[in-house]
TIDRENZA-732005 format. One record per residue (C-alpha): x, y, z. Coordinates in steps of 0.5 Angstrom, whole numbers, padded with zeros to 4 digits, always signed. Layout:
XYZ/...
// end
This chain:
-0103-0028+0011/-0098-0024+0007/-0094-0023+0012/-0093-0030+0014/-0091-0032+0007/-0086-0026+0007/-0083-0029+0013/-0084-0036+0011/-0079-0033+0005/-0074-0030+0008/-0073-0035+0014/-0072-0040+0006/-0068-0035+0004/-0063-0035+0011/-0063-0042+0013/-0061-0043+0004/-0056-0038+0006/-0053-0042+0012/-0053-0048+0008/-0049-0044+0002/-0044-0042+0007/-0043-0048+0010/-0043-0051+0004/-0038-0046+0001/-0033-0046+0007/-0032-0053+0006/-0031-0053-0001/-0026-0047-0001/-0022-0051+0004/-0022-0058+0001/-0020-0055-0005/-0014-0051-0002/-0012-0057+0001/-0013-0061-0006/-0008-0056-0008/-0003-0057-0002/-0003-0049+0000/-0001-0050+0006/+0005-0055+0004/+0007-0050-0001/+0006-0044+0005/+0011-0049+0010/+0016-0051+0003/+0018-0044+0003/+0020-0044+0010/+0014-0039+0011/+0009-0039+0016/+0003-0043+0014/-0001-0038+0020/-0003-0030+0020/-0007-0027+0027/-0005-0034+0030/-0011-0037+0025/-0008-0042+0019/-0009-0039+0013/-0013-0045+0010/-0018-0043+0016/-0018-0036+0015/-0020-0036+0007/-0025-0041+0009/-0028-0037+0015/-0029-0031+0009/-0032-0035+0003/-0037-0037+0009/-0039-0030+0011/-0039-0028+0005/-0043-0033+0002/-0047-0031+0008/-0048-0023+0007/-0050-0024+0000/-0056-0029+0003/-0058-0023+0008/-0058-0018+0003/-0062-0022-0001/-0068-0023+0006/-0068-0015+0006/-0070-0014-0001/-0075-0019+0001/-0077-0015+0007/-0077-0009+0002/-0072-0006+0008/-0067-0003+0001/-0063+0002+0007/-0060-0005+0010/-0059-0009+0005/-0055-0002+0001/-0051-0002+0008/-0049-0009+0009/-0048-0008+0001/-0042-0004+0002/-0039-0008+0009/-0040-0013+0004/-0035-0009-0001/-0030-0006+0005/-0030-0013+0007/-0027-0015+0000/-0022-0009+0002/-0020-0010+0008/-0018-0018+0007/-0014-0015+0001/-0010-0010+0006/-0009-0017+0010/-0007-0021+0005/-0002-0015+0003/+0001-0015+0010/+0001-0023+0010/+0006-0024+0004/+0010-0017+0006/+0010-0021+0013/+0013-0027+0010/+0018-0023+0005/+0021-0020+0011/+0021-0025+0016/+0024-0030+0010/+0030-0024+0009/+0031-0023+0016/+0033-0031+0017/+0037-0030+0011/+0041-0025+0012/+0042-0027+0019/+0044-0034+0016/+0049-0031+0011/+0051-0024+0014/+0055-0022+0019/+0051-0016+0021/+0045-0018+0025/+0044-0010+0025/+0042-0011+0017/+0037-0016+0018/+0033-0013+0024/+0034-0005+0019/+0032-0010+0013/+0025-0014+0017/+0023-0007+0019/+0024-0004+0013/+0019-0009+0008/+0015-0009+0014/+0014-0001+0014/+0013-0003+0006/+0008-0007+0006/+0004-0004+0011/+0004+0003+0007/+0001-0002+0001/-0004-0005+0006/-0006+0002+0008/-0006+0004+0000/-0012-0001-0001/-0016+0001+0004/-0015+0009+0004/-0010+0012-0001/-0008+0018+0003/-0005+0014+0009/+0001+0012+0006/+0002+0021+0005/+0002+0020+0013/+0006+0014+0013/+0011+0017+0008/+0012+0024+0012/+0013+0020+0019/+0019+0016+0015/+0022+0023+0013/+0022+0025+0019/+0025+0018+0022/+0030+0018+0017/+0032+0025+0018/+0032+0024+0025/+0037+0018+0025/+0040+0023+0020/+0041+0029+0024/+0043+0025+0030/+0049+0021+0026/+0051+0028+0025/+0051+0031+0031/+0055+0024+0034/+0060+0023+0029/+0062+0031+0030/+0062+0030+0038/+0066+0023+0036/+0072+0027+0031/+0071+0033+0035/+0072+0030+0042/+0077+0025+0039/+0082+0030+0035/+0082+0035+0040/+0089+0035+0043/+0091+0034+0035/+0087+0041+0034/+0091+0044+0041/+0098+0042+0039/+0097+0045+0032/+0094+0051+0036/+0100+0052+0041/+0105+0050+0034/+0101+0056+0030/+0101+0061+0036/+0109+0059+0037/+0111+0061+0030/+0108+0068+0031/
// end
């Protein structure tokens, strides 16, 4: 009999559950409607998508799962099962991470993409826009990185030094071939000149 009514709780709590969440997405997306998120994404001249989900969607489908786990978590201490709910407590918190990294990215993609366009528009270099989009890009990604593991942006930071070194070395080496290959019939003249004069 106990078990039946343990059961019969838990079942209450996860169909309550499924109701709060649906309940919750559509709330979270009519109020992000209500305020016009999309047109205000579009009015910047931004995408209003991310991952090829809209954006109003994808926070929508969060609330909803989230809603979600707090109402499985609540069936497992039903259940008197602690390990699982402590578990699903911190999916639960490196869920909360994990779309703070995305949103970061999201808004670096949007900044890089919105200096792409004008840089193209206004420069006459299509080579500073592409080395500026790459470079916000890079950024972002460091600071998503931050967020979900601090120590990624040292690895991420060493691999620019590397990169930016590599161009470096390389511009060096090219632009000392370049004079080298250029002024060698000046450097020979003035050599054959030197050695006439001795």
């Amino acid at each position: 009999m106990e078990v039946g009514l343990t059961l019969a709780k838990v079942l209450a709590i996860l169909v309550a559950g499924i109701l709060a969440g649906k309940l919750a997405g559509v709330i979270v997306k009519k109020v992000l409607e209500a305020i016009k998120v999309r047109e205000a994404i579009e009015a910047i001249h931004a995408d209003p998508t991310f991952l090829g989900m809209d954006v109003i969607d994808l926070v929508s489908l969060f609330s909803e799962w989230y809603t979600y786990l707090y109402f499985i978590i609540a069936s497992l201490m039903v259940l008197n099962i602690p390990e699982i709910a402590v578990f699903i407590e911190e999916v639960k918190a490196l869920s909360v991470v994990i779309v703070e990294a995305m949103i970061v990215f999201y808004l670096g993609f949007q900044v890089a993409n919105y200096v792409k366009r004008n840089l193209e528009l206004y420069s006459k270099s299509s080579l500073l826009s592409v080395i500026s989009y790459y470079f916000i890009l890079y950024l972002s990604m460091v600071l998503a990185l931050m967020s979900l593991y601090p120590r990624a942006a040292e690895l991420l930071n060493y691999i620019l030094l590397i990169l930016v070194g590599s161009l470096g070395m390389g511009l060096a080496v090219g632009i000392g071939v370049a004079v080298g290959l250029g002024t060698k019939d000046i450097v020979s003249k003035v050599a054959s000149d030197y050695v006439k004069k001795k």
